[in-house]
RODO-2510 file (C-alpha; in nm, 4 decimals, decimal comma):
residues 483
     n   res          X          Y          Z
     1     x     0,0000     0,0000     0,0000
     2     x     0,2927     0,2357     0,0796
     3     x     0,2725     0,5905     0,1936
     4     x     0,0276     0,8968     0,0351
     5     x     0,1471     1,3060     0,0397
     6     x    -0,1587     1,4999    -0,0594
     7     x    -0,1072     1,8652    -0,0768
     8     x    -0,4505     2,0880    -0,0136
     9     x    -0,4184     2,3278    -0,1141
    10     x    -0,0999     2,4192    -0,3550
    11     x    -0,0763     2,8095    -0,2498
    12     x     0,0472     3,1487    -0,4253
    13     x    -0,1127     3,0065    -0,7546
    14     x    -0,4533     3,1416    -0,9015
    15     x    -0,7627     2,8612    -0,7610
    16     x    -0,7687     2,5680    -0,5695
    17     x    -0,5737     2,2203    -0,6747
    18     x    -0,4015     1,9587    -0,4837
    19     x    -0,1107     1,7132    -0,5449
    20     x    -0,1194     1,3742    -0,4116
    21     x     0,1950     1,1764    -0,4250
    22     x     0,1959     0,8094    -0,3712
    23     x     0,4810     0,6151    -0,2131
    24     x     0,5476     0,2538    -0,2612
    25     x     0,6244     0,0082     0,0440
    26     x     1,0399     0,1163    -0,0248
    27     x     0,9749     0,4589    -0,0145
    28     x     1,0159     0,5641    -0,3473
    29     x     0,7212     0,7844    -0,5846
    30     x     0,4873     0,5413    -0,7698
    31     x     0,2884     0,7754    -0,8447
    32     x     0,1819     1,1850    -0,8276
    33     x    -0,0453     1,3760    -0,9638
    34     x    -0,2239     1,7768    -0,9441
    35     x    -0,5417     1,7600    -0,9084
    36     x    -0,8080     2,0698    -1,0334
    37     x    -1,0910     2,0063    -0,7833
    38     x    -1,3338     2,3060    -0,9000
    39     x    -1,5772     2,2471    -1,2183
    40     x    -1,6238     2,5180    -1,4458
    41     x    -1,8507     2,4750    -1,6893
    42     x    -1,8466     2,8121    -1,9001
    43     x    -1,8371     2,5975    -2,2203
    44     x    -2,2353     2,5293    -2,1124
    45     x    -2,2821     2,8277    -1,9603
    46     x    -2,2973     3,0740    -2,2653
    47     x    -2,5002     2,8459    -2,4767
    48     x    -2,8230     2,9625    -2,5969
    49     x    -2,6507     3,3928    -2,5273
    50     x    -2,6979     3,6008    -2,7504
    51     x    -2,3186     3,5688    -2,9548
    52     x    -2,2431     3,9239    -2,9228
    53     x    -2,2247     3,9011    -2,5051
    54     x    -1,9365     3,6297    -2,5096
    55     x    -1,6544     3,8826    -2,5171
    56     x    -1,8461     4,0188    -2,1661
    57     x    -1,9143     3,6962    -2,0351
    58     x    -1,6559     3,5128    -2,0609
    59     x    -1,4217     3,7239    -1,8616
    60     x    -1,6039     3,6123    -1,5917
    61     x    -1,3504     3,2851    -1,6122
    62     x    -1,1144     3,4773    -1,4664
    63     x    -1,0314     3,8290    -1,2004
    64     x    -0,6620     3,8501    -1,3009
    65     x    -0,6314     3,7872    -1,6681
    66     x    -1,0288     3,8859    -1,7607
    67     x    -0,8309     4,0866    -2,0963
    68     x    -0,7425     3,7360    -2,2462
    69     x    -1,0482     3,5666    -2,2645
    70     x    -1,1876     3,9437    -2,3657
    71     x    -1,0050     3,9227    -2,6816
    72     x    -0,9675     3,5739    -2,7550
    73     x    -1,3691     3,5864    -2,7898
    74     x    -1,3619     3,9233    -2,9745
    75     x    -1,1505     3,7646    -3,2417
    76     x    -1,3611     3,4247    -3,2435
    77     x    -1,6679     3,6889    -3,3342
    78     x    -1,4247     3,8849    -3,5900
    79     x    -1,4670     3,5901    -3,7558
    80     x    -1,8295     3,5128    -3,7343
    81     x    -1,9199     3,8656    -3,8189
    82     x    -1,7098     3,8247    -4,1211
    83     x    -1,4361     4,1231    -3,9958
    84     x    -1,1418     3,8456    -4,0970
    85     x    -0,8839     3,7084    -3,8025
    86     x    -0,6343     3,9229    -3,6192
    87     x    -0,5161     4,1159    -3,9127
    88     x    -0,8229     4,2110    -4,0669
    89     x    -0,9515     4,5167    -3,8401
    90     x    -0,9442     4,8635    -3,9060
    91     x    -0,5689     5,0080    -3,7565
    92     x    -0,7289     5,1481    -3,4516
    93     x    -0,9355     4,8214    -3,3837
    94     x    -0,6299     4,6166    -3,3883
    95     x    -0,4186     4,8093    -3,2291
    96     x    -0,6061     4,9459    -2,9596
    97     x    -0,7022     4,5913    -2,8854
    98     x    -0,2764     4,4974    -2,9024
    99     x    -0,2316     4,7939    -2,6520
   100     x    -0,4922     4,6426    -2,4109
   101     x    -0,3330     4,2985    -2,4525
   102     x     0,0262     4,4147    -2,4344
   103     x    -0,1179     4,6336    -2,0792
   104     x    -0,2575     4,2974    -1,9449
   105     x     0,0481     4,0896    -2,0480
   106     x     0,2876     4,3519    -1,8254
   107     x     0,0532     4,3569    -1,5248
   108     x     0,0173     3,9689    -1,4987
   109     x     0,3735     3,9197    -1,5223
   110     x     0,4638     4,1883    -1,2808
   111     x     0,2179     4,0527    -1,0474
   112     x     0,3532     3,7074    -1,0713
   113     x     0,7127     3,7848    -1,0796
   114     x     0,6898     4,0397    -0,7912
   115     x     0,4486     3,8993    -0,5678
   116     x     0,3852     3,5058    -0,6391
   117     x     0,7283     3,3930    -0,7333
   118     x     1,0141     3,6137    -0,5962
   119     x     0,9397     3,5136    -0,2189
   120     x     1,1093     3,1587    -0,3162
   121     x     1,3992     3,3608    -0,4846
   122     x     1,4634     3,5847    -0,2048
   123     x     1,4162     3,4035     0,0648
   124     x     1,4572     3,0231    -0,0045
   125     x     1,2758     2,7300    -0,0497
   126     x     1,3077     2,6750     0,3313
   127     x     1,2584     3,0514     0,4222
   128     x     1,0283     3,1023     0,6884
   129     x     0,7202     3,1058     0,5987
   130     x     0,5850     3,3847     0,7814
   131     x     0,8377     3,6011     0,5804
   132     x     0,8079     3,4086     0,2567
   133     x     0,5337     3,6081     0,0913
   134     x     0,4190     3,9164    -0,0336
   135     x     0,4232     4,0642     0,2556
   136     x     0,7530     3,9761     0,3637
   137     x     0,8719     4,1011     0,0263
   138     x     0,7365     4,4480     0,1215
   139     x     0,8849     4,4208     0,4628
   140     x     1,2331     4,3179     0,3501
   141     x     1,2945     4,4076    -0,0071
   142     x     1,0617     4,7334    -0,0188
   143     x     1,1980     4,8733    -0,3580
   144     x     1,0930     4,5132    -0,5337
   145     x     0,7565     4,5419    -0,3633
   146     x     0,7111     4,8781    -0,4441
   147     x     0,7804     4,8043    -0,8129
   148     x     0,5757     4,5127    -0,8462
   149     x     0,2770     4,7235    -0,7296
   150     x     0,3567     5,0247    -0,9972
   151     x     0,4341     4,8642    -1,2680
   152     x     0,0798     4,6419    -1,1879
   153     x    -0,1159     4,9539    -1,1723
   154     x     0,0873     5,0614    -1,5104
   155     x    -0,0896     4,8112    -1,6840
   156     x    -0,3988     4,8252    -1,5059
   157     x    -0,4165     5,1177    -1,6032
   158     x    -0,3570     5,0796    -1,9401
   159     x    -0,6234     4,8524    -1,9916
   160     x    -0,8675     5,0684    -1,8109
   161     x    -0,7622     5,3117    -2,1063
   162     x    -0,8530     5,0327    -2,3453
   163     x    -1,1121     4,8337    -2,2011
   164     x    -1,3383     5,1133    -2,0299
   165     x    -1,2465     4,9101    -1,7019
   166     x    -0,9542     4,7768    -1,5402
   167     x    -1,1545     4,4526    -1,4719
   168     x    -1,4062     4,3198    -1,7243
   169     x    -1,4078     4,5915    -1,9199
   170     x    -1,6111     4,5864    -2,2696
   171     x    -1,3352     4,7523    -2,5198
   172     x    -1,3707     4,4997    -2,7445
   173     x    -1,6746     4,4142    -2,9671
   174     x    -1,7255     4,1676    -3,2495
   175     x    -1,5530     4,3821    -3,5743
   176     x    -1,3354     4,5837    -3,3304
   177     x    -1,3137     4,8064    -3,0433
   178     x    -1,5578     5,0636    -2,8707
   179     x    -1,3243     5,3219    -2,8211
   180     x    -1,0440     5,4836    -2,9509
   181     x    -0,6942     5,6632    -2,7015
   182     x    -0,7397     6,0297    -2,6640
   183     x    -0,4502     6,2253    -2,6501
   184     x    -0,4744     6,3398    -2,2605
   185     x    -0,4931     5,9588    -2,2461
   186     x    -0,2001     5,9090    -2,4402
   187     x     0,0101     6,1761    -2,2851
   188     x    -0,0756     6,0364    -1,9518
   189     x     0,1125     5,7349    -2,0211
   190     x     0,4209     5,8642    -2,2212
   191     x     0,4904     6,1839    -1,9833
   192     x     0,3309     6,0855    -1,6215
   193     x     0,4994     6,1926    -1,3270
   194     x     0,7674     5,8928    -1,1918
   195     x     0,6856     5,5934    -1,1535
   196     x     0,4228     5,5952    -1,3673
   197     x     0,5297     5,6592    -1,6872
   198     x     0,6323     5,3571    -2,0128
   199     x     0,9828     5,5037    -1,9609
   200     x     0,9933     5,3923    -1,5864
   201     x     0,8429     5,0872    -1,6917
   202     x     1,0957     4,9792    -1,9140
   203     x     1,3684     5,0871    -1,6858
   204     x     1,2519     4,8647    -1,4168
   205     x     1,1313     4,5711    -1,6292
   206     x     1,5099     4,5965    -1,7431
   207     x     1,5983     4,5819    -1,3636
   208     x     1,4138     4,2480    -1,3285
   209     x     1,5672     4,0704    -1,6101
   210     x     1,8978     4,1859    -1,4498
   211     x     1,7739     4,0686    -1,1285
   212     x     1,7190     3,6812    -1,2247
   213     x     2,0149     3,6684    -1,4043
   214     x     2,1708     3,7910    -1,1377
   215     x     2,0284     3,5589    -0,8751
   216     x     2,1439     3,2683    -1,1746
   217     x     2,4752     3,3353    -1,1490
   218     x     2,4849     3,2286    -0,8413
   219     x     2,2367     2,9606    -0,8117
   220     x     2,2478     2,7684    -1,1464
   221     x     2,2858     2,4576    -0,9898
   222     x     1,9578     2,5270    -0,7896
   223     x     1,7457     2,7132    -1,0739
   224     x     1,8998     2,4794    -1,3738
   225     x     1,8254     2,1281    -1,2208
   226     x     1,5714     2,2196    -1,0433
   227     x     1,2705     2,0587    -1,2891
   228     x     1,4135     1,9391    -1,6162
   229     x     1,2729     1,6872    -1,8449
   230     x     1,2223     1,7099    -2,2221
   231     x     0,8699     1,8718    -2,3784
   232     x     0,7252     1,9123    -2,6807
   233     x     0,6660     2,3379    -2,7154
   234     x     0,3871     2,5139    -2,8590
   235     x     0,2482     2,9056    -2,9168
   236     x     0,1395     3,1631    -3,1526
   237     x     0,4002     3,3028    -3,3624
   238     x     0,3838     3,6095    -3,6148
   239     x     0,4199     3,5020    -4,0151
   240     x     0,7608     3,5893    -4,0158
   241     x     0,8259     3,3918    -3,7111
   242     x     0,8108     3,6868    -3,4395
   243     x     0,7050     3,6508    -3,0992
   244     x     0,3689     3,8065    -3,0851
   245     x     0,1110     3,8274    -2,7881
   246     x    -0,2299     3,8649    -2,9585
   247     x    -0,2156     3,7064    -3,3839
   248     x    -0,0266     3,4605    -3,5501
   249     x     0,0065     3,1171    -3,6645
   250     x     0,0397     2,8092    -3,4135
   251     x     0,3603     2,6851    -3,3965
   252     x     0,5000     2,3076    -3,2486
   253     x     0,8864     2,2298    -3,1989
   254     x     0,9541     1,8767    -3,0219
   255     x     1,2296     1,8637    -2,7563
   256     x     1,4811     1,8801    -3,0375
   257     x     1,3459     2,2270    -3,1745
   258     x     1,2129     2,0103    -3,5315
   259     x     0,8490     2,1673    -3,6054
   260     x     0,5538     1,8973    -3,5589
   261     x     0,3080     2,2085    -3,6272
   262     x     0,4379     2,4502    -3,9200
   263     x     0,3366     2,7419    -3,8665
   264     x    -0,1136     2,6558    -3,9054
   265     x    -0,3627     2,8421    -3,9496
   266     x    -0,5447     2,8436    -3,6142
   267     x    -0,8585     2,8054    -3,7495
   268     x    -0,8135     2,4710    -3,8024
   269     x    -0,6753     2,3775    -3,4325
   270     x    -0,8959     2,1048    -3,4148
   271     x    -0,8357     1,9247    -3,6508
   272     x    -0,4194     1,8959    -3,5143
   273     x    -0,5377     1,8721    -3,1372
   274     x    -0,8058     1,6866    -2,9459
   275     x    -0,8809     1,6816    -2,5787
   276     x    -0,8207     1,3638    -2,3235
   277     x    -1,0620     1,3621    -1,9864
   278     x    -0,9342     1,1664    -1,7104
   279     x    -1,0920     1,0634    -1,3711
   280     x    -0,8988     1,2645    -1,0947
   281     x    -0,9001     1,6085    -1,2268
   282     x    -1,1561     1,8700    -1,3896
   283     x    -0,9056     1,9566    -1,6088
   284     x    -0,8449     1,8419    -1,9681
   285     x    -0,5455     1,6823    -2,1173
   286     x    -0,4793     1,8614    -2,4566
   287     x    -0,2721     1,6886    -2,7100
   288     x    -0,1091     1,6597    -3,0569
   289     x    -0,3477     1,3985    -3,2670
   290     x    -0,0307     1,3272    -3,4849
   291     x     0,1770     1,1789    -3,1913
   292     x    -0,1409     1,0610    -2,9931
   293     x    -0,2651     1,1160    -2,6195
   294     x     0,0589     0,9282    -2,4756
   295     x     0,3099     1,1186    -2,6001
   296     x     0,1718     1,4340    -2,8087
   297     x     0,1515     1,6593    -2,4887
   298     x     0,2940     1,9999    -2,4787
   299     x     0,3887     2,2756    -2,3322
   300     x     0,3014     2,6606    -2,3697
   301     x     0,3907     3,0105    -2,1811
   302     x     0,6783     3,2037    -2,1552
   303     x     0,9251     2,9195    -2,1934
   304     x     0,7637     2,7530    -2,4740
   305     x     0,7405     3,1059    -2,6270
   306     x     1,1233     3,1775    -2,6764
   307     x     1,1734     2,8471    -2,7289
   308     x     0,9337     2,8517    -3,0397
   309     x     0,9887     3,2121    -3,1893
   310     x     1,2821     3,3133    -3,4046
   311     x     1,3245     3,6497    -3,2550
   312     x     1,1659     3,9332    -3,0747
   313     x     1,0889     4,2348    -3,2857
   314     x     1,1828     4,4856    -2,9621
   315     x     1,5895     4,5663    -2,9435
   316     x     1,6240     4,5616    -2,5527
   317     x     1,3785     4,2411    -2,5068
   318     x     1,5663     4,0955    -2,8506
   319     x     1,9091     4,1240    -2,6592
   320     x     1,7814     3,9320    -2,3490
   321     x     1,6512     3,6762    -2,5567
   322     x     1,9543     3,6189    -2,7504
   323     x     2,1296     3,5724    -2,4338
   324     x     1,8709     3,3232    -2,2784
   325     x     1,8696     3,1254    -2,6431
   326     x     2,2935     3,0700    -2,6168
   327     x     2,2734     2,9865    -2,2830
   328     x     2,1163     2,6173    -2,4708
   329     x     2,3396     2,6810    -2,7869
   330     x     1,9879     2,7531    -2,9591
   331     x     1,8301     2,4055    -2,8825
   332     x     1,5020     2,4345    -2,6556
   333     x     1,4934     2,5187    -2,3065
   334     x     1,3688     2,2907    -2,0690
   335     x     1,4732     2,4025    -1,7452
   336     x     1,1284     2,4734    -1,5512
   337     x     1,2810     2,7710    -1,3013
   338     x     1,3853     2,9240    -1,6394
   339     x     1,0115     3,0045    -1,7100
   340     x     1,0783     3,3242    -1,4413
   341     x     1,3758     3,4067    -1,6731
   342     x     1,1837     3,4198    -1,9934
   343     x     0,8355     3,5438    -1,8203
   344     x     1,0717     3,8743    -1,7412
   345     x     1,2110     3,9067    -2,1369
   346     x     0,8275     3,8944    -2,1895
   347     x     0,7380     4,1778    -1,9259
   348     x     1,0468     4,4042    -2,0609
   349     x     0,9297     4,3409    -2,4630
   350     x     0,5320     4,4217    -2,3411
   351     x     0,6577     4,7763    -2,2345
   352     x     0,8749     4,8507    -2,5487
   353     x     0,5765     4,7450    -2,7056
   354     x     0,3286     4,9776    -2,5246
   355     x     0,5569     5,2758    -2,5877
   356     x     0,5373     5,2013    -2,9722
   357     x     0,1852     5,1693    -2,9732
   358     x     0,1234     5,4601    -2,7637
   359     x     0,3375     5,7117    -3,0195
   360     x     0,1222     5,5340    -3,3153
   361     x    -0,1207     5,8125    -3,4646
   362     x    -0,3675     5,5508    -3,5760
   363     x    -0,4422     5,5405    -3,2259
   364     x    -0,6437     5,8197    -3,2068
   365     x    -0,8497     5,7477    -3,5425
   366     x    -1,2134     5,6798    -3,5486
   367     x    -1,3064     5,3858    -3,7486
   368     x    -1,3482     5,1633    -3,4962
   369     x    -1,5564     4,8521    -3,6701
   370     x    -1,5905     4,6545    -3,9452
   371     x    -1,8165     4,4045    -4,0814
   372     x    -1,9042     4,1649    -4,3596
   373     x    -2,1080     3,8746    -4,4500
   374     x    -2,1913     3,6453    -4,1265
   375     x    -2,0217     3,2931    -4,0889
   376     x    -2,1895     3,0474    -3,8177
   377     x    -1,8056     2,9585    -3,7181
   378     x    -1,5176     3,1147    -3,5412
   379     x    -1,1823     3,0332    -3,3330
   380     x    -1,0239     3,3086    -3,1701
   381     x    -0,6396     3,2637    -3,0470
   382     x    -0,3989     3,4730    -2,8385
   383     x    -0,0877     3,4170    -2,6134
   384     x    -0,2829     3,4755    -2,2341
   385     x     0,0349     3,5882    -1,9956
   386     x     0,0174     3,1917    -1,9158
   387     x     0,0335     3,0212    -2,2752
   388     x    -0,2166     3,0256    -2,5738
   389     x    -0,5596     3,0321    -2,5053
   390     x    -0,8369     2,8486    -2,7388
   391     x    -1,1717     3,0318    -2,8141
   392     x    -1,4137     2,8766    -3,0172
   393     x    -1,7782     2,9569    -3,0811
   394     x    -2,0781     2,8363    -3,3220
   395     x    -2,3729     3,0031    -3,3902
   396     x    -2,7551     2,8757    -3,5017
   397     x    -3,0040     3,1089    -3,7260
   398     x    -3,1087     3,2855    -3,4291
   399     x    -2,7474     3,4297    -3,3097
   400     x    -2,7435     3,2134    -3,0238
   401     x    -2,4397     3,0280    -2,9388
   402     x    -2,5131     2,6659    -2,9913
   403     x    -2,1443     2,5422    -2,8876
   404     x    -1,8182     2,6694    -2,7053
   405     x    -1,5037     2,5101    -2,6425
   406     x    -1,2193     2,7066    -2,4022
   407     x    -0,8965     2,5518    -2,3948
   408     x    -0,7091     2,7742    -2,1770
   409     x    -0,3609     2,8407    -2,1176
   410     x    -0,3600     2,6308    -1,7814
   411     x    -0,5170     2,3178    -1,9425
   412     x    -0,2501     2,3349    -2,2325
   413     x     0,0207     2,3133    -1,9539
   414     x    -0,1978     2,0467    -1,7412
   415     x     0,0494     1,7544    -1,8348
   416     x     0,4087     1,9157    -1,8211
   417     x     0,3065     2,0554    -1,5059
   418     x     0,2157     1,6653    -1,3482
   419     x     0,5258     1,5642    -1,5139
   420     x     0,7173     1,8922    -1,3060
   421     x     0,5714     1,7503    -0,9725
   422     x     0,6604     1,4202    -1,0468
   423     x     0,9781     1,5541    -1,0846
   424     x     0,9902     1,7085    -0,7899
   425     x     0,8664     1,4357    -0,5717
   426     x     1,1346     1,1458    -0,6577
   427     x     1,3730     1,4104    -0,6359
   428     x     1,3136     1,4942    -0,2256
   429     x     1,0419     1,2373    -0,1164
   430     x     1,1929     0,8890    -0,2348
   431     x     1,3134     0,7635     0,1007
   432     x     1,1643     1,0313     0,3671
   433     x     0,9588     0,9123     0,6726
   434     x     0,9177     1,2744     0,7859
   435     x     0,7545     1,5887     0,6173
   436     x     0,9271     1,9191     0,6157
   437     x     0,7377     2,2604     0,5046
   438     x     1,0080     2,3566     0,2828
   439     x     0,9640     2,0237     0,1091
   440     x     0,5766     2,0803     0,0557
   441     x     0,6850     2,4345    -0,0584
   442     x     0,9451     2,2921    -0,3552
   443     x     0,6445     2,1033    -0,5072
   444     x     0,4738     2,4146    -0,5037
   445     x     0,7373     2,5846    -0,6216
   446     x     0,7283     2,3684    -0,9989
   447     x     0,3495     2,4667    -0,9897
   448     x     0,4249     2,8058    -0,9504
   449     x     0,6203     2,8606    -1,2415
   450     x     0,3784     2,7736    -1,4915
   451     x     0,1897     3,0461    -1,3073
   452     x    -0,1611     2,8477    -1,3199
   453     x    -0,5064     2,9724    -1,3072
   454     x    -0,6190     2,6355    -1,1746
   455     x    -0,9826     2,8195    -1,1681
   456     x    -0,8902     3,0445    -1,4720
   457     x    -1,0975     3,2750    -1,1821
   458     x    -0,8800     3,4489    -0,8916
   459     x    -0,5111     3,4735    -0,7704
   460     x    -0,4752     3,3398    -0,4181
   461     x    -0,2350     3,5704    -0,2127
   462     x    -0,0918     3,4663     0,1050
   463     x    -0,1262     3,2546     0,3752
   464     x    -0,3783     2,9106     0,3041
   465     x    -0,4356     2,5976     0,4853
   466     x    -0,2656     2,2846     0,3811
   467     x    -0,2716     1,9275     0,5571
   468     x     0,0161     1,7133     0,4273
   469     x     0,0010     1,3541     0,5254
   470     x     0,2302     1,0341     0,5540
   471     x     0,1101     0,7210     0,6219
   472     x     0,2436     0,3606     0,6025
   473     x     0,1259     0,0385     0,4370
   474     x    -0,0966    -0,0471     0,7336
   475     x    -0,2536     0,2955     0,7150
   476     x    -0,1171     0,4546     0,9906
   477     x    -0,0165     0,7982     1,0437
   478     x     0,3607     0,8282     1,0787
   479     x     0,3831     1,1952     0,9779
   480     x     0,1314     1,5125     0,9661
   481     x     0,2156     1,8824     0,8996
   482     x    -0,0657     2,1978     0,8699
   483     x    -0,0226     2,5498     0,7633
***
């Protein structure tokens, strides 16, 4: 029977999962898994709505990262209302929509970096955990703190600019956008008093990238062995091969860097990847159909996005990511702690970004929509701050949706990050008849940097309760530990 870990629930992460790890009689991992314990059934949900309220409704999924599934509807519609994909907007549509992508992409990965992730950085794995938060970040480090929260409201702010609301806001509509960036607006961004201004912002998302690589120097051992095992990599990348947030073409390199998905047409996603349902977890288990449910698994986010584009079409963010590529000679990057690494290249090319769209002209033109004949059909795609996200929508005679199917960013990493905890737990569990919190905290810690939205709904800050238990093959309680 052996021993079982469960961890309830994994903290610092957005929604509630759990990890159970199962021990055999010798000690060592048979078996782990992360759980997703909450249902959400927003696929059903918007069925039989009016098609026109999905780009409302569907932020709703989530409080953190509403912007993504905002968009990644809008451009589903674009399609149904016969406006084209990503590239087939009026300027000002598609660019005011970029600008509140690009705003939501900087925020989320401030917030992560700054708040959710750092605490391990700065003060250990086995830091105390009273001090090993957000709070002790503040305490301790208050010029990283202070940061985080700026460059947050930056891009909160941005979006409010662009959305009409910081949080489920309604900028975009089916054909384009509702509203166009005055200049006060404008100016407000480009020339605000310190911090807030896109020149701060890029000064300090410059800081952070210094920062990790930094803290690498001195830790590889630590942050390059930490997780490691081979993945298959997948994300949106511009025509030319670009990194870009919000249109593209889908993109697959294996663990070699050869291309199982050339560059596709996302309209036709489903016919290249299908879904798996298992027993113990809400989640889905996308996968590759070529390769099959054992083995064409993936993974997306900031990792599999410089592992996947050819270049970055920002200078400063360009020059971090040519140092991150040679640190692999160019082959794919595999290393899950390096995730931070190239989630801060991302949050340093978002604010070059914003500053080019906010000293565009078409910015402050007026035709906002467009429109053309009506299709029943439409997929909308984007790169969420956590990997690409899957919006999908068909319509009957009545503009009603008659079917939805989300794949979001979370679900595409649902595998590598099982794999990550497995990992993790033959790495410090094989063996142990006694529970530390700093070894409940490293399994967290793999979670972590795939930043999940287990709920795709809230983050969840600070201090939660978790029961870890050991117990032998005659079911008896040899070890318990709460927090």
């Amino acid at each position: 029977m052996g021993r079982k870990i469960t961890i309830e629930p994994v903290t610092r992460v957005e929604g509630h999962g759990k990890v159970t790890i199962q021990l055999d009689d010798a000690g060592n991992v048979a078996q782990s898994r992360l759980h997703i314990v909450e249902f959400r059934g927003f696929e059903r949900f918007v069925q039989g709505r009016p098609y026109w309220e999905a780009p409302v409704l569907v932020q709703r999924l989530c409080g953190i990262c509403p912007v993504s599934h905002h968009l990644a509807a809008a451009k589903a519609l674009d399609v149904i209302v016969g406006a084209g994909t990503g590239d087939g907007l009026t300027p000002v549509g598609e660019k005011m929509r970029r600008l509140m992508h690009y705003g939501q992409m900087f925020q989320s990965h401030a917030l992560h970096f700054f708040h959710l992730a750092s605490p391990d950085l700065l003060f250990g794995a086995d830091g105390d955990p009273a001090i090993r938060n957000v709070i002790g970040v503040a305490l301790e480090h208050k010029d990283l703190a202070v940061q985080g929260v700026m460059m947050r409201k930056f891009g909160q702010e941005i979006i409010r600019a662009t959305a009409g609301k910081k949080i489920h806001g309604t900028g975009g509509i089916p054909g384009g956008i509702n509203k166009n960036l005055s200049i006060a607006e404008r100016d407000e961004f480009l020339k605000g008093a310190d911090p807030l201004n896109i020149d701060k912002m890029i000064e300090w998302s410059q800081a952070a990238v210094d920062f990790f690589k930094g803290y690498h120097a001195q830790n590889k051992d630590y942050i390059d062995n930490f997780s490691v095992f081979p993945s298959s990599h997948l994300s949106l990348v511009r025509k030319d091969g670009a990194m870009d947030f919000y249109h593209g073409v889908i993109r697959c390199i294996d663990a070699d860097g050869n291309k199982l998905l050339d560059d596709i047409d996302y309209q036709d996603y489903y016919k290249h990847i299908g879904e798996e349902v298992k027993s113990w977890s809400y989640m889905k288990f996308p996968y590759l159909r070529k390769l099959g449910m054992e083995n064409g698994w993936y993974t997306v986010g900031p990792l599999a996005r410089c592992n996947t584009a050819d270049f970055i079409p920002t200078p400063l963010a360009q020059k971090e990511f040519e140092i991150f590529k040679a640190y692999t000679n160019g082959k794919p990057n595999h290393m899950s702690m390096h995730m931070h690494w190239a989630r801060l290249i991302e949050l340093l090319h978002s604010a070059e970004v914003i500053k080019d769209l906010l000293n565009d002209p078409d910015l402050q033109k007026d035709n906002l929509v467009v429109k053309g004949t009506k299709q029943k059909e439409g997929v909308g795609l984007l790169e969420a701050p956590r990997g690409t996200l899957f919006h999908h929508y068909r319509i009957n005679d009545n503009d009603q949706i008659e079917m939805a199917n989300l794949i979001v960013s979370t679900t595409n990493n649902n595998e590598p990050m099982n794999r990550g905890v497995n990992f993790v737990a033959k790495d410090i569990f094989t063996g142990k008849k006694e529970i530390t919190e700093g070894m409940m905290n490293r399994v967290e810690m793999v979670i972590r940097a795939y930043d999940p939205c287990l709920s795709c709904a809230t983050h969840a800050l600070g201090q939660m309760p978790m029961e870890l238990t050991l117990v032998d093959s005659n079911g008896e309680i040899i070890d318990q530990m709460r927090k």
